[in-house]
N, C-alpha and C positions, 0 to 999 in steps of 0.2 A: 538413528536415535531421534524422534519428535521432542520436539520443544513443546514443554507442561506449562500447562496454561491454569489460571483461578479466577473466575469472576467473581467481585464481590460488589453487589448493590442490591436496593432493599425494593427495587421496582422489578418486579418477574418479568414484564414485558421489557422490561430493556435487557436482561439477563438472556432471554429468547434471542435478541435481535442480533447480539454479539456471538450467542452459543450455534446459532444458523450460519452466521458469515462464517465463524472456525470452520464448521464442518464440511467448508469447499478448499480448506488447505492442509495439504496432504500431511506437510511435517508439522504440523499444531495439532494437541494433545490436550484438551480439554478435560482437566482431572477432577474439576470439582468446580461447586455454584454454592455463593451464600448470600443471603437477604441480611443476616444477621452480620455486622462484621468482628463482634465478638466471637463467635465461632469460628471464623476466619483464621482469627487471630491464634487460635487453640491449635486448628490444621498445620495453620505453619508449624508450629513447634515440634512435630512429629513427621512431617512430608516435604521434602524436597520439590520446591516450586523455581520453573524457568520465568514465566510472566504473571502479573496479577494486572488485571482491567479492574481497577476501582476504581468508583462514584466517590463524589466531596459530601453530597447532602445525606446524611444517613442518622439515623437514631442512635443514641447510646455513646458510639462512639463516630465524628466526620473522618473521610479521608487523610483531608491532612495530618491529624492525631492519631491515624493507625499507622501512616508511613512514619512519622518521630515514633511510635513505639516499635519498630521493627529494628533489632539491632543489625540484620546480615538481610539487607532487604535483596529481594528478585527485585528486576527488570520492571519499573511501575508504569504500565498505561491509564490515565486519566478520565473517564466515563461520563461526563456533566452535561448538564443541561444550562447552564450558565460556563462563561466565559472569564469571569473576572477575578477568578482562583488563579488562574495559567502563570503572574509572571511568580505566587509564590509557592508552587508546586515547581516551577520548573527550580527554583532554588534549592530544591528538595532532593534536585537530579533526578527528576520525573523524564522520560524518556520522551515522549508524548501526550500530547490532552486534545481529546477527542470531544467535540461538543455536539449532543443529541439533536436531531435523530442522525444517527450513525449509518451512512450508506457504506456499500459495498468496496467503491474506491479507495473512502476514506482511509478503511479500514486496512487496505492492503498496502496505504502508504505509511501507515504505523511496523505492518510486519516488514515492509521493508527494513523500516531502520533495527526493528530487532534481531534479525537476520545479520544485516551488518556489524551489532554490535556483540552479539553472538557470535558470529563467524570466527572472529578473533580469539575465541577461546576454545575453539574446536569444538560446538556443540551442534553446530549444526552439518549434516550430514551433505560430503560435496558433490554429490549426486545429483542433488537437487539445487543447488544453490550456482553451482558453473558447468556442470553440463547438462546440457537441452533446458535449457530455463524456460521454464512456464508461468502463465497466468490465469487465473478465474475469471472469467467476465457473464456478467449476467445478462440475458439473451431473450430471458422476458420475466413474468414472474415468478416463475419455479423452478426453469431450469439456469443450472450454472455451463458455460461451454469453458474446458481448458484450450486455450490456445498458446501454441508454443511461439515464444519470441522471433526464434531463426525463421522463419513459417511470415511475420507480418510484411507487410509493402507498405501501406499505408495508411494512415490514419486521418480520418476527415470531419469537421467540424459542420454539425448540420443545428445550428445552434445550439439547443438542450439535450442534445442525443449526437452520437461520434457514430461512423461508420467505418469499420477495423477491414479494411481489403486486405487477405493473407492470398495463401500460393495454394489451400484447399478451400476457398469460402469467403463467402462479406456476412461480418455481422452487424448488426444496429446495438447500441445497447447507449443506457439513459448515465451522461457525464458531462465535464467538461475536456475539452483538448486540454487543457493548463494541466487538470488534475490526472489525467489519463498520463499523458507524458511526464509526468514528474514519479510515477512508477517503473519510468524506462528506462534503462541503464544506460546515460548518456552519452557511454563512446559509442554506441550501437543506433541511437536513434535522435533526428533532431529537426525542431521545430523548423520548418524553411516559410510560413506563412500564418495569418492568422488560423487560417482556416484547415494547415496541413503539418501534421509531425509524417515524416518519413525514414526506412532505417537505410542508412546510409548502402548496407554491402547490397543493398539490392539496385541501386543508379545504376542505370545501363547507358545515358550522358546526359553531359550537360552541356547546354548551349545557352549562352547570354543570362539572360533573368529565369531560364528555365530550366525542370531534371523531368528527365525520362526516365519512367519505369513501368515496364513489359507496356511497353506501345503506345502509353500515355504521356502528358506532358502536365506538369504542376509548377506554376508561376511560383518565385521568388519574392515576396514580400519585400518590400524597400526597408523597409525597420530591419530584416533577418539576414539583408544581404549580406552586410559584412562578415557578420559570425560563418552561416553559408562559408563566404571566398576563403575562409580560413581553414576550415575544417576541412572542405573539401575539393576546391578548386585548387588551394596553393598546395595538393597535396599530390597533383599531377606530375608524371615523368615528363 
């Protein structure tokens, strides 16, 4: 079963931008696009919607006014171009707010949490969400590469752009380490440096300030150590 999705904003080129990222994840379900959010408003009353990605600045009716008219609201993701709606949407119990232009990461740090808060109600199919967990990663500008989680080694910080070392391939793609790692499921994978997220079951050792994985050697940040010793030093026989 995909998770049904609705954009509503009155800008096409941001409706594009959000309706291209859906289209690299598998269980999202993109049912409908409106500029109008009066129209919007009419669909719901007839169609069973999982998510709505609404915009705040809109003609006729804003965002925040269409979420107070929604009596049994979906799942609401946030769309702006401005920031200083955020702390009264989230009062709103707005899930997310997403400020334009919307990259790819961003985006999939929102499907996380919908994922999560979905999971819970049995809507999201466990196929996909605990075995062989996957992700999209953008690889240049058109194409999407899925790489599977159990698959990564290492993750490297080359300033504005991360280099993903897995067990078939190195990719380059344009992020930050922060925002890259906070889409990783943190028993599985974890920061040991500024420059380095690495996932744990793959350490083959450690010695002093350092972890070895398949042959190499990545220094221990002094800030990461302690977190490091605890996770995974003090967890030795």
């Amino acid at each position: 079963m995909k998770i049904k999705c609705l954009i509503i904003d009155d800008e096409p080129l941001a409706i594009n931008v959000i309706k291209n990222h859906l289209e690299h994840i598998e269980n999202f379900e993109l049912i409908n696009t409106f500029s109008n959010p009066i129209e919007g408003l009419n669909f719901l009353k007839n169609n069973s919607i999982d998510v709505i990605f609404l915009d705040i600045n809109m003609p006729v009716l804003d965002g925040i006014n269409f979420i107070k008219s929604l009596e049994n609201p979906p799942l609401l993701i946030i769309t702006s171009a401005y920031d200083q709606f955020a702390i009264e949407t989230y009062e709103l119990d707005v899930l997310d707010y997403l400020v334009k232009p919307i990259e790819f990461p961003r985006l999939m740090k929102a499907v996380n949490k919908i994922n999560k808060r979905l999971e819970g109600t049995n809507k999201i199919p466990q196929e996909n969400s605990k075995e062989n967990p996957f992700i999209f990663v953008k690889i240049d500008k058109k194409k999407m590469k899925k790489i599977f989680l159990n698959e990564i080694l290492v993750i490297e910080s080359l300033k504005d752009y991360l280099k993903i070392n897995t067990l078939t391939g190195k990719y380059i793609i344009h992020s930050t380490l922060a925002d890259f790692t906070n889409l990783l499921p943190e028993r599985d994978f974890i920061r040991i440096h500024r420059s380095y997220t690495i996932a744990i079951d793959k350490i083959d050792a450690v010695e002093g300030n350092s972890i070895e994985i398949e042959g190499l050697r990545y220094v221990i940040g002094r800030s990461y150590i302690d977190d490091v010793k605890q996770r995974i030093l003090n967890s030795a026989i």
